[in-house]
N, CA and C atoms as a LAMMPS dump frame, in Angstrom:
ITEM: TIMESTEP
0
ITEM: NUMBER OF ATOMS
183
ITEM: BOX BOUNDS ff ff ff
-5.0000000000000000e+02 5.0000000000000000e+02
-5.0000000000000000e+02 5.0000000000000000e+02
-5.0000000000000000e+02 5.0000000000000000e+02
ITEM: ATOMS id mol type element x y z
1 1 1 N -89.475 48.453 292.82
2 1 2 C -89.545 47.546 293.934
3 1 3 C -90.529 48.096 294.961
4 2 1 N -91.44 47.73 295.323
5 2 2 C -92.819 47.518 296.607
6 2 3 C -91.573 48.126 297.587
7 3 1 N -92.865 48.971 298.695
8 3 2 C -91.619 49.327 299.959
9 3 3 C -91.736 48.122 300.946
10 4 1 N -92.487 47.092 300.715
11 4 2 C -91.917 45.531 301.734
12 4 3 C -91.311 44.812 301.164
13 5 1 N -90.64 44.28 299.777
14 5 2 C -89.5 43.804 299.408
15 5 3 C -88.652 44.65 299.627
16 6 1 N -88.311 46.038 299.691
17 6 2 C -86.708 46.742 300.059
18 6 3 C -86.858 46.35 301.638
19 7 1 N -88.162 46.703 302.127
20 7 2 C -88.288 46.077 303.683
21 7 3 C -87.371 44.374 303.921
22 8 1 N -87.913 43.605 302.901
23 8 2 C -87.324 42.368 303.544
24 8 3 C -85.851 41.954 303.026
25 9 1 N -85.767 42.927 301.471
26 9 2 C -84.244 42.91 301.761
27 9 3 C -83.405 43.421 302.754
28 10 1 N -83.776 44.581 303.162
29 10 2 C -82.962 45.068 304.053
30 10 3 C -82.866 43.978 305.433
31 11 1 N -83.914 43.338 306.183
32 11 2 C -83.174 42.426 306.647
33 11 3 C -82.873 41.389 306.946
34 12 1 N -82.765 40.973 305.066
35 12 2 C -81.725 39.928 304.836
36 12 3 C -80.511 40.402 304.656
37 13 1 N -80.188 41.276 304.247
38 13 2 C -78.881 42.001 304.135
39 13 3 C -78.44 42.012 305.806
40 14 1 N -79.02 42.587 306.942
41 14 2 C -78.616 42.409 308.228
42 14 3 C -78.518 40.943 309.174
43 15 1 N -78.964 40.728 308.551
44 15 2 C -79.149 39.178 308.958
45 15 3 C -77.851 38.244 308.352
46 16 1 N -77.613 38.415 306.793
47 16 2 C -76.073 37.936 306.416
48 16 3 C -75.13 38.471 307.053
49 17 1 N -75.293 40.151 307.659
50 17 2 C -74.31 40.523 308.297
51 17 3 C -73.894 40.121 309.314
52 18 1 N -75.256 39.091 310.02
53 18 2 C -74.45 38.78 311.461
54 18 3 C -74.12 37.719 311.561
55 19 1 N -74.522 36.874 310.343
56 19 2 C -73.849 35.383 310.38
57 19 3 C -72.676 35.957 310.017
58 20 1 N -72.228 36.901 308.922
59 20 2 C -70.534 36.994 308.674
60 20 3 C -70.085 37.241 310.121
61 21 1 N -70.55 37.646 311.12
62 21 2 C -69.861 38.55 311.915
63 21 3 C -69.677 37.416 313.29
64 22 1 N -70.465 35.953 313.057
65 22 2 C -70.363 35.311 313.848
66 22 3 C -68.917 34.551 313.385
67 23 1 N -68.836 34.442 311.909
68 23 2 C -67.176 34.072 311.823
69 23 3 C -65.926 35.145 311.798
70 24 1 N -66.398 36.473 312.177
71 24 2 C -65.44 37.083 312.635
72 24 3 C -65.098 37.058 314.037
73 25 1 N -65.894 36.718 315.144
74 25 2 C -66.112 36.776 316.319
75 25 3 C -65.367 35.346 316.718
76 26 1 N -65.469 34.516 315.878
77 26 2 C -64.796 33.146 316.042
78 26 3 C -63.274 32.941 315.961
79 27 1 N -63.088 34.104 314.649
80 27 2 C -61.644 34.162 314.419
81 27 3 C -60.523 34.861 315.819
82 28 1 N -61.526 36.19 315.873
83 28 2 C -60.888 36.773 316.827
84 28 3 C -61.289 36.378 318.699
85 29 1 N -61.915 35.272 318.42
86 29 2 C -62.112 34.376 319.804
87 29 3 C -62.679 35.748 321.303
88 30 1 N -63.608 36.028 320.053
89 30 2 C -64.527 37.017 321.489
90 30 3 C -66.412 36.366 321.303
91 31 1 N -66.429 36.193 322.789
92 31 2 C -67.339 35.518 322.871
93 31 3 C -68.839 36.86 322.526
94 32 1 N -68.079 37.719 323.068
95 32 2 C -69.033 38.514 323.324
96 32 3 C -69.488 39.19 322.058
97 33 1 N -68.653 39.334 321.809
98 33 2 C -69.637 39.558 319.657
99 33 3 C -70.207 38.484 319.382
100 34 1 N -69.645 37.603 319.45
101 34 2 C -70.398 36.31 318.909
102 34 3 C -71.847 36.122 319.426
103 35 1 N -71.973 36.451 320.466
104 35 2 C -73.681 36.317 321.043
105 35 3 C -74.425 37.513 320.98
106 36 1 N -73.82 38.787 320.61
107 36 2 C -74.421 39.713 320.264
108 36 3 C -74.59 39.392 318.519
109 37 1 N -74.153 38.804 318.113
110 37 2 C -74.387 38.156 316.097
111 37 3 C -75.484 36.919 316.382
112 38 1 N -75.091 36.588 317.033
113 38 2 C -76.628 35.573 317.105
114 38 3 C -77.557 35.723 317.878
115 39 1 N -77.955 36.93 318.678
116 39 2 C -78.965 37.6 318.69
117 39 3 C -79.629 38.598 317.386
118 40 1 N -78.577 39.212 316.902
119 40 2 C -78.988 39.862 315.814
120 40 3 C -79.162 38.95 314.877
121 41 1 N -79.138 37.692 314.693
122 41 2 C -79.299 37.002 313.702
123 41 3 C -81.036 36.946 313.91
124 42 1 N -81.298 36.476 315.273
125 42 2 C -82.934 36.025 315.707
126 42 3 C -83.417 36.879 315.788
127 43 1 N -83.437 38.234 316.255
128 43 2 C -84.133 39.028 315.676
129 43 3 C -84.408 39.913 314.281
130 44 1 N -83.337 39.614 313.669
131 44 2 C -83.622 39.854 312.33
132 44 3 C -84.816 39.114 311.336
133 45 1 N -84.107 37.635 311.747
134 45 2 C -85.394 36.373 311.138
135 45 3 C -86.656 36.74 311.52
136 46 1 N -86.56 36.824 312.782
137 46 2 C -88.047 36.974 313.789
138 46 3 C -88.736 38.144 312.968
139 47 1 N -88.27 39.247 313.03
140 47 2 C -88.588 40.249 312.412
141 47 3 C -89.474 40.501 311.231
142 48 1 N -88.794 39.448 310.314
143 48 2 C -89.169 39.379 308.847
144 48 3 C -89.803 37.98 309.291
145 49 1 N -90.182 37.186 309.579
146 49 2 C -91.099 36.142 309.86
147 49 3 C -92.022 36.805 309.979
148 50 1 N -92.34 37.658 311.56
149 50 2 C -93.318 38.56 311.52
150 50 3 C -93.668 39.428 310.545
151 51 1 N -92.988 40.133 309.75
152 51 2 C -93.718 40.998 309.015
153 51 3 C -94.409 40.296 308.267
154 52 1 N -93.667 39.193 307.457
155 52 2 C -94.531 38.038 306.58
156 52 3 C -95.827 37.888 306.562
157 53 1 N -95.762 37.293 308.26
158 53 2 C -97.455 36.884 308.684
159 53 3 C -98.262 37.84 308.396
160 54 1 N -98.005 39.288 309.013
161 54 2 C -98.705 40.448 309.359
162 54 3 C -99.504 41.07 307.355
163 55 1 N -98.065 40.934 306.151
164 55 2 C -99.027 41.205 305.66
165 55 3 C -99.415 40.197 304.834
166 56 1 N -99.262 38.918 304.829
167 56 2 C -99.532 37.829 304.45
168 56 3 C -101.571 37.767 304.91
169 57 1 N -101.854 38.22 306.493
170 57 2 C -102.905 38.46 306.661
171 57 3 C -103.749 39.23 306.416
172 58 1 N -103.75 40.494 306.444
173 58 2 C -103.786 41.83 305.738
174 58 3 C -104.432 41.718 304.569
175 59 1 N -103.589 41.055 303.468
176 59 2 C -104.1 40.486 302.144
177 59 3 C -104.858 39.914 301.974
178 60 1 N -105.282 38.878 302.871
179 60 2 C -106.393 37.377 302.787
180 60 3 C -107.929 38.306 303.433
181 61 1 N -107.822 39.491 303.849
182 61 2 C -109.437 39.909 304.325
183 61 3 C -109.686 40.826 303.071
């Protein structure tokens, strides 16, 4: 495995973690995990969006 697919697994793996963690945060009715999981959700995406572009461009010169 390339070291930017273990890169983008890893965070998709963090990224499932914080959607699970937004239905743990629901169960146990705390707001405040819950918006700390959906921040970590957007910066996880963001993250790997960006890296995408970065070597998506990289490649094309």
């Amino acid at each position: 495995m390339k070291k930017e697919n273990v890169l983008f697994l890893a965070l998709a793996v963090i990224t499932v973690i914080c959607i699970m963690s937004i239905g743990v945060a629901i169960a146990e009715r705390s707001i405040i995990i819950a918006l700390l999981a959906i921040a970590g959700v957007f910066i996880a995406t963001g993250l790997g969006f960006t890296l995408r572009k970065k070597l998506r461009e990289s490649s094309e010169i």
